[in-house]
Backbone as a ProteinNet text record, in pm:
[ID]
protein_1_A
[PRIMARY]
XXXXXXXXXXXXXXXXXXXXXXXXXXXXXXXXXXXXXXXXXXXXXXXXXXXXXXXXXXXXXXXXXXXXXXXXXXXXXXXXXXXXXXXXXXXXXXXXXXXXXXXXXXXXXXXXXXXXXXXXXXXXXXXXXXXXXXXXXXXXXXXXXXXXXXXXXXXXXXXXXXXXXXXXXXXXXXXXXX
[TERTIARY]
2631.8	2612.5	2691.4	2599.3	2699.3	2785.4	2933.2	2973.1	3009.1	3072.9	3086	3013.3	3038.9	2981.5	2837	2720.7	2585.8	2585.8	2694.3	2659.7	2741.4	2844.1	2892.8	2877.1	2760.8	2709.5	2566.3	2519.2	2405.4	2471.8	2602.1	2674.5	2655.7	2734.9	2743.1	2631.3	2531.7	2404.2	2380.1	2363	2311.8	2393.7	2499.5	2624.7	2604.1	2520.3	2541.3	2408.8	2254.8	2181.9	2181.8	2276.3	2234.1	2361.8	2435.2	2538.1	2393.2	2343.7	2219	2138.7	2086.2	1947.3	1900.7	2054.2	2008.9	1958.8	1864	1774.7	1926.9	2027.5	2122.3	2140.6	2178.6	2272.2	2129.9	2014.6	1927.6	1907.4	1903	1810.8	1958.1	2091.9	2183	2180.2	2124.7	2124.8	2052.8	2099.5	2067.7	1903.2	1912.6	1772.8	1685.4	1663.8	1625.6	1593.1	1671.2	1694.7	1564.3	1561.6	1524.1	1374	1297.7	1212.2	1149.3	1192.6	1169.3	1094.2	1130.9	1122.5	1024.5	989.7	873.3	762.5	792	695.8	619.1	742.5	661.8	602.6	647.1	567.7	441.5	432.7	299.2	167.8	243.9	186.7	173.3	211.2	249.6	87.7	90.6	-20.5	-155.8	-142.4	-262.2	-338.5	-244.3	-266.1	-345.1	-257.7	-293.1	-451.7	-485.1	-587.1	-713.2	-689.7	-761.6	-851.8	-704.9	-742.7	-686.4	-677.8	-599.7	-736.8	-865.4	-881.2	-937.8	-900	-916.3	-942.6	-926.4	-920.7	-855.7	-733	-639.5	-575.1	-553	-457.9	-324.9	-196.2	-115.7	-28.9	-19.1	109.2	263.2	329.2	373.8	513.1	583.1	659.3	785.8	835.9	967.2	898.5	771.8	696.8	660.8	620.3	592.5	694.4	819.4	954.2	988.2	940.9	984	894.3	801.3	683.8	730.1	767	813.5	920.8	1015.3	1157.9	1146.3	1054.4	1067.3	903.3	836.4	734.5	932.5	1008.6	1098.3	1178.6	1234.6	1308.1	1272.8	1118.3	1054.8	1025.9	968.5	940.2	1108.2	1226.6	1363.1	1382.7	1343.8	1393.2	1277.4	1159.9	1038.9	1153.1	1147.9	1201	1395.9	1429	1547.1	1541.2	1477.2	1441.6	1372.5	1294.8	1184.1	1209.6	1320.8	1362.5	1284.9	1191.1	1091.4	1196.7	1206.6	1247.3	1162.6	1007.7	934.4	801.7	799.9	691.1	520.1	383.8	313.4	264.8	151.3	96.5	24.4	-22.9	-115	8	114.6	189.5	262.6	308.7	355.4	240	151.5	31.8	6.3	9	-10.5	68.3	205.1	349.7	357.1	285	258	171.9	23.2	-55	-3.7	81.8	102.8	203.2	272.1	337.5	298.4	190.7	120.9	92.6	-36.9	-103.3	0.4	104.1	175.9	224.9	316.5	417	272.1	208.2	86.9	99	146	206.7	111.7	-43.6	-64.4	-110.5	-99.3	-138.2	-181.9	-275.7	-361.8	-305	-387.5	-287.9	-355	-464.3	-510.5	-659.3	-709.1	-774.2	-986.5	-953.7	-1091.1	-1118	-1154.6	-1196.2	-1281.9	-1353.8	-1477.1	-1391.6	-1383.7	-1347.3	-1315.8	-1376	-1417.9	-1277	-1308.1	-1160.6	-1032.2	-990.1	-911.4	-868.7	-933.2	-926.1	-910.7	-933.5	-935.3	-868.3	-830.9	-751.1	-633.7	-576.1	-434.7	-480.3	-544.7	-603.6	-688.5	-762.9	-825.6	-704.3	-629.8	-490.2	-403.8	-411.3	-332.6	-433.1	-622.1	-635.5	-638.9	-663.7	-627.2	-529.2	-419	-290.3	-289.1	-353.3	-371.7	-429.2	-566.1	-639.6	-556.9	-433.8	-399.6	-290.6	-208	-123.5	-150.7	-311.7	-366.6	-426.1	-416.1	-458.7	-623.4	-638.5	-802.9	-856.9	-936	-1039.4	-1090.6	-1094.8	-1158.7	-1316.9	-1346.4	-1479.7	-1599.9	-1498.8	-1503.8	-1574.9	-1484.6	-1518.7	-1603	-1696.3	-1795.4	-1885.3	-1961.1	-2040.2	-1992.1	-1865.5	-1832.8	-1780.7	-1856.1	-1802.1	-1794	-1908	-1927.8	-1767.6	-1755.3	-1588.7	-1536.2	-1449.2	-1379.6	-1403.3	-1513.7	-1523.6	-1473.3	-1502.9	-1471.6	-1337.5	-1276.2	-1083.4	-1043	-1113	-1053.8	-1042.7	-1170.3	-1153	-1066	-1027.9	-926.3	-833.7	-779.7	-660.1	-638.9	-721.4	-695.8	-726.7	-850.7	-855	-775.8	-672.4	-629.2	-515.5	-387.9	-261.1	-272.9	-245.9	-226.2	-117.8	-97.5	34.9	52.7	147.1	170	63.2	117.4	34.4	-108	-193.1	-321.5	-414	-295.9	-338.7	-337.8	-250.1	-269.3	-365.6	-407.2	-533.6	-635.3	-713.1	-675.5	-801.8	-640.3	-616.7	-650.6	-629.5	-680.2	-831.8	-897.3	-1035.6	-1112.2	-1027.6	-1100.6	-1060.6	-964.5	-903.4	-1038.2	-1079.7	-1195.1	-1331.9	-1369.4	-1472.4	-1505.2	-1390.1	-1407.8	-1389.3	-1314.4	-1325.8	-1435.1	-1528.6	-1685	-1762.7
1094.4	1106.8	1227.7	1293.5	1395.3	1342.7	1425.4	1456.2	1561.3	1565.4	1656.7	1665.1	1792	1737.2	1724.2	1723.7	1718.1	1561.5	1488	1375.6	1261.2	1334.4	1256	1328.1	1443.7	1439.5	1330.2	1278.7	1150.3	1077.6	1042.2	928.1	917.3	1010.2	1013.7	997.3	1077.5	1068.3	904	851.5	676.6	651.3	615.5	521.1	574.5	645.2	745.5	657.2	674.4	578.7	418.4	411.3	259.6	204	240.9	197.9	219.1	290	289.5	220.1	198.3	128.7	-17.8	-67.3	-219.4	-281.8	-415.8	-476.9	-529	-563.1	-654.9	-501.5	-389.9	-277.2	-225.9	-219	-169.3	-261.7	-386.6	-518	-555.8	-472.3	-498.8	-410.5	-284.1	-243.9	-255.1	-248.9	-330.2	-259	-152.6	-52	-132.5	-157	-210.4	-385.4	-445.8	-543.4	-585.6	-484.5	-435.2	-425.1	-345.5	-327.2	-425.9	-528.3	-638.6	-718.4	-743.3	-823.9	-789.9	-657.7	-585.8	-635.5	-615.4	-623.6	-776.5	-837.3	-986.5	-1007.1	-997.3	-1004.2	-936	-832.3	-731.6	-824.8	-897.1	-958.7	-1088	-1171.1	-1286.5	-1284.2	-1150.3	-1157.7	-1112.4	-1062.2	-1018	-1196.7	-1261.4	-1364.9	-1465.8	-1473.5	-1541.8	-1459.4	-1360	-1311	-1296.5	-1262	-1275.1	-1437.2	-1539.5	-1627.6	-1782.8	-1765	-1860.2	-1971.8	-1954.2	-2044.8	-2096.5	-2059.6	-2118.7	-2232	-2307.1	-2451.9	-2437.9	-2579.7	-2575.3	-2469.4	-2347	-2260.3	-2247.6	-2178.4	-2144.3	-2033	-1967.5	-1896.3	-1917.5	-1870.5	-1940	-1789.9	-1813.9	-1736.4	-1690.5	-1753.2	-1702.1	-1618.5	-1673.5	-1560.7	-1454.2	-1427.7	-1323.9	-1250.4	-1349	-1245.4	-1168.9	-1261.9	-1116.4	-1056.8	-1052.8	-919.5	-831.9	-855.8	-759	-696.4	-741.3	-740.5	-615.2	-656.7	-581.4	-456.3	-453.4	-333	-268.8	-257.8	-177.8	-150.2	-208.9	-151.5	-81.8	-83.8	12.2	137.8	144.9	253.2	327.3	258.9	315.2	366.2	313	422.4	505.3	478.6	649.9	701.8	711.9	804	847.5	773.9	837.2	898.4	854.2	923	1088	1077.1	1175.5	1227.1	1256.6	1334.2	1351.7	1251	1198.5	1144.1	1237.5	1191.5	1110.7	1067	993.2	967.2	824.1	797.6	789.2	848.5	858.6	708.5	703.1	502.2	498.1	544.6	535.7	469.1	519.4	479.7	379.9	352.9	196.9	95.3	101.6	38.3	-40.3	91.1	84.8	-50.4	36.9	-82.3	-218.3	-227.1	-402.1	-404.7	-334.4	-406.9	-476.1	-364.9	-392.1	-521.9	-573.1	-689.9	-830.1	-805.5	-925.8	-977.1	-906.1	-958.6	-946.7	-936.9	-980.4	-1103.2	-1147.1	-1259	-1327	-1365.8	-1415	-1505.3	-1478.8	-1575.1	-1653.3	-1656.4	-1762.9	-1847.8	-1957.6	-2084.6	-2178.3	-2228.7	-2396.3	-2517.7	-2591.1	-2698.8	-2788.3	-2799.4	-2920.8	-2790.5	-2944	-2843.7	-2827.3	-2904.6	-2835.9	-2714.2	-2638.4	-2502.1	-2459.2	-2329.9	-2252.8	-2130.3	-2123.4	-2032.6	-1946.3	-1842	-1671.8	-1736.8	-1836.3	-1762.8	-1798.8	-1889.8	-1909.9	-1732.9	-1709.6	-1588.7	-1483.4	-1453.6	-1364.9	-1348.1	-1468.6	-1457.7	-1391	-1401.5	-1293.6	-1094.5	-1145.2	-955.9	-909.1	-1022.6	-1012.1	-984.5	-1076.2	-1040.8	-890.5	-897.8	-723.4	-628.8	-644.7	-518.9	-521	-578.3	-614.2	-602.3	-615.5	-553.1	-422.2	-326.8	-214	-155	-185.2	-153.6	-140.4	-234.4	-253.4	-123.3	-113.6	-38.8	137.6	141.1	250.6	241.6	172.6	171.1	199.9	103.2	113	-61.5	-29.8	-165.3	-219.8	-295.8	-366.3	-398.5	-385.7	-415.3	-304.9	-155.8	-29.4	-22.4	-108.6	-88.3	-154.5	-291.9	-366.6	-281.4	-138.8	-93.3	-65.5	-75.3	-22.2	-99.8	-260	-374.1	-363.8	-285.7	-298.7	-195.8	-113.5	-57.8	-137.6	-227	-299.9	-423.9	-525.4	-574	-503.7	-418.6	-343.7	-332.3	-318.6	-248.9	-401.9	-500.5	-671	-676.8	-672.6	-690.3	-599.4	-499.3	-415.4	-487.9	-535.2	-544.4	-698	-745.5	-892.1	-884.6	-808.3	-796.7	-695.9	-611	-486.3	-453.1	-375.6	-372.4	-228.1	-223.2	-96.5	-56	57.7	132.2	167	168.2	146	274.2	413	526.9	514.7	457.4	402.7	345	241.9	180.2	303.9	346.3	465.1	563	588.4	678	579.5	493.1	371.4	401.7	367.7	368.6	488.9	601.5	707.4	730.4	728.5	686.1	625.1	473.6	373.2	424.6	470.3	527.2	641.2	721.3	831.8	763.9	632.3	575.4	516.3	488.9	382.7	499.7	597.4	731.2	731.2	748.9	846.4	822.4
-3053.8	-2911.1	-2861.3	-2803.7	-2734.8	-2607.8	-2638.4	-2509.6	-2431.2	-2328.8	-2250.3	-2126.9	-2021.1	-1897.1	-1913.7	-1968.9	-1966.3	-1965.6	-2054.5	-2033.3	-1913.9	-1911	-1747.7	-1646.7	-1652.1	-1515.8	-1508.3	-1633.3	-1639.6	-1568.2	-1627.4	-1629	-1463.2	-1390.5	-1261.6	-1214.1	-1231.8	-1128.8	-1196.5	-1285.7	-1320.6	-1210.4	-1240.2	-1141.2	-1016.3	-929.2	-797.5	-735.2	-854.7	-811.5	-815.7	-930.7	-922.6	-819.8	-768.2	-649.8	-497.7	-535.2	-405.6	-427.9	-492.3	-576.5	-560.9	-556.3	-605.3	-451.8	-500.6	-380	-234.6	-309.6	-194.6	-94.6	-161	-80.5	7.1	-82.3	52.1	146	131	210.2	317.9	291.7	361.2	493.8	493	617.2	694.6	837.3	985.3	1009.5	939.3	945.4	897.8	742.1	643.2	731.3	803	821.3	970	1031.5	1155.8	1109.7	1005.7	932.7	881.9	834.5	804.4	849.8	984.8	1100.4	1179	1188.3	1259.4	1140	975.5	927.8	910.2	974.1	860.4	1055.6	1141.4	1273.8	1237.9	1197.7	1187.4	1085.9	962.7	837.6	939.4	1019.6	1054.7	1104.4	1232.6	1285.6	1233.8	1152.4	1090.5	1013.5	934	912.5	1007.9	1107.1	1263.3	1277	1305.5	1329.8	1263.7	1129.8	998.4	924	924.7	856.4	921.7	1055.1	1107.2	1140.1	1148	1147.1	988.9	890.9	769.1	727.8	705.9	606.5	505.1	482.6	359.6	292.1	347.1	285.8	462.4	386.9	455	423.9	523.5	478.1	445.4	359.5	293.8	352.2	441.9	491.3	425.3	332	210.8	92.3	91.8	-45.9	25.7	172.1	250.8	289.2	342.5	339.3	180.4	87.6	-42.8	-81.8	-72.7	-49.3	6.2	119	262.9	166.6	185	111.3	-28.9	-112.6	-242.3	-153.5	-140.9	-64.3	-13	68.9	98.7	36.1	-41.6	-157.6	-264.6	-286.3	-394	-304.7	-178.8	-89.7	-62.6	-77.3	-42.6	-166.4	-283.6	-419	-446.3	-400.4	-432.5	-323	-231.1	-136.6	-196.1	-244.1	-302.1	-442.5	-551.6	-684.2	-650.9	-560.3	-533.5	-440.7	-344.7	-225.6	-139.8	-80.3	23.9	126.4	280	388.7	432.8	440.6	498.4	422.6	366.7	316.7	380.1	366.4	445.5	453.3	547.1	596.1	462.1	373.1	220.5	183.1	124.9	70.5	103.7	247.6	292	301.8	289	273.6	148	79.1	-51.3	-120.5	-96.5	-172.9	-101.7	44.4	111.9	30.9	-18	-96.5	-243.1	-279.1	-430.6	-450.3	-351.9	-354.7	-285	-219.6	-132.3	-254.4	-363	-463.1	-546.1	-535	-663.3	-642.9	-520	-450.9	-431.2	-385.3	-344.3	-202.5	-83.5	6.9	50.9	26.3	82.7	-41.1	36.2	-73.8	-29.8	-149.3	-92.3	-48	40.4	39.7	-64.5	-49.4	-190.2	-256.3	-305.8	-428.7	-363.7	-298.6	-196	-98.1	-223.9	-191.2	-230.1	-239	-303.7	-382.1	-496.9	-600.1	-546.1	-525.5	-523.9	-420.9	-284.1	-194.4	-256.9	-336.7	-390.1	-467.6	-539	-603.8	-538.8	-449.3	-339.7	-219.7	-189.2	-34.4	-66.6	-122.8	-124.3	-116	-195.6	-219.5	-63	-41.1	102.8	219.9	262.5	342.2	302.3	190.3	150.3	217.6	211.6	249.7	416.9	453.6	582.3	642.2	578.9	682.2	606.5	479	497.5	562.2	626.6	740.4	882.7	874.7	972.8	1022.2	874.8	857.6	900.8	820.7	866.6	1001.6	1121.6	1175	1199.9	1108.1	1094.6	1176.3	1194.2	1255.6	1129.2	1087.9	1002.3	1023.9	1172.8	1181.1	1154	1178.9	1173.2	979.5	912.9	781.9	701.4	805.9	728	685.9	710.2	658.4	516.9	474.8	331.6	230.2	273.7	234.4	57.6	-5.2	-122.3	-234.6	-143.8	-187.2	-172.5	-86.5	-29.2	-178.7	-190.3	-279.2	-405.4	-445.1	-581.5	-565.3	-492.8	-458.9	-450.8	-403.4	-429.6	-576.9	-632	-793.3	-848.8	-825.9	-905.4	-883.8	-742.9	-702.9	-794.5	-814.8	-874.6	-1036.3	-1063.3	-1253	-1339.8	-1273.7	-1306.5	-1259.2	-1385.9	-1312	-1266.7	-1128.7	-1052.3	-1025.7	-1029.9	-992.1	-814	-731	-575.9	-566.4	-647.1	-648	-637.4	-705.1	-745.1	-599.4	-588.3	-428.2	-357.7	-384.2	-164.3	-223.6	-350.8	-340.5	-285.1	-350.2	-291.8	-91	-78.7	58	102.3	128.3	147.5	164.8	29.7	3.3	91.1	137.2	225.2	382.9	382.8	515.5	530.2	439.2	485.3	498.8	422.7	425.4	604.3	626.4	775.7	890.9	861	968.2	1046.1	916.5	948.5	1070.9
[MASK]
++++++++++++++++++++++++++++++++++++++++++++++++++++++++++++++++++++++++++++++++++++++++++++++++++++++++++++++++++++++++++++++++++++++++++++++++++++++++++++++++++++++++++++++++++

């Protein structure tokens, strides 16, 4: 192993990020904290609006607070690894998508349901508060329902990278423009 400064300036920059890095030190500031709170209001209502009058599913508000929670702490280290002062709406979009369908916050209450929504409602709620995020209408985007389907099945048969989503997003953001 070498030494010398090439390797405790690693040393330093490791120990420089990972004293920044970890989920408690970002999720500790009042910013971070503040952010939060706007978002799961923003997710709360989209839910409320989207799927509130449902049957047998719920949101499930501690799996939605760590969605929220880890979407900002991965968007606080792209932006610190990668010297990004401001992440664009693709990309905060993106990283709510990539953790809704991961955490999965909503859930059944019993087992009378129809498949496909079982399979789908989580990925359905992610693109929807991406629509939302982009400030897009959702009603704006039924003509492009057949993308939208295809970007559900990715989002549910296929591991995507946050990157992946906001192209992604972008894409669907130009589809619903038009």
């Amino acid at each position: 192993m070498t030494e010398g400064p090439v390797s405790d300036s690693a040393l330093d920059l490791w120990s420089e990020l990972n004293d920044h890095s970890t989920a408690a030190k970002i999720l500790d500031s009042p910013k971070i904290q503040d952010t939060i709170l706007r978002r799961l209001w923003l997710l709360t209502d989209v839910y409320q609006k989207q799927f509130g009058d449902w049957q047998n599913i719920e949101l499930n508000e501690y799996v939605l607070r760590e969605s929220v929670e880890s979407c900002l702490c991965d968007l606080y280290r792209l932006k610190a690894f990668r010297g990004i002062t401001q992440e664009d709406e693709h990309k905060q979009a993106a990283f709510l998508v990539k953790w809704i369908t991961k955490f999965r916050p909503i859930q059944f209450r019993n087992t009378a349901f129809d498949k496909e929504s079982i399979v789908l409602v989580n990925e359905l709620f992610a693109v929807y508060v991406a629509l939302v995020v982009l400030n897009l209408d959702p009603k704006n985007c039924c003509p492009h329902w057949q993308y939208i389907r295809n970007f559900l099945y990715l989002l549910h048969y296929h591991s995507c990278s946050a990157e992946q989503i906001a192209s992604e997003m972008y894409l669907l953001e130009q589809l619903c423009r038009r």
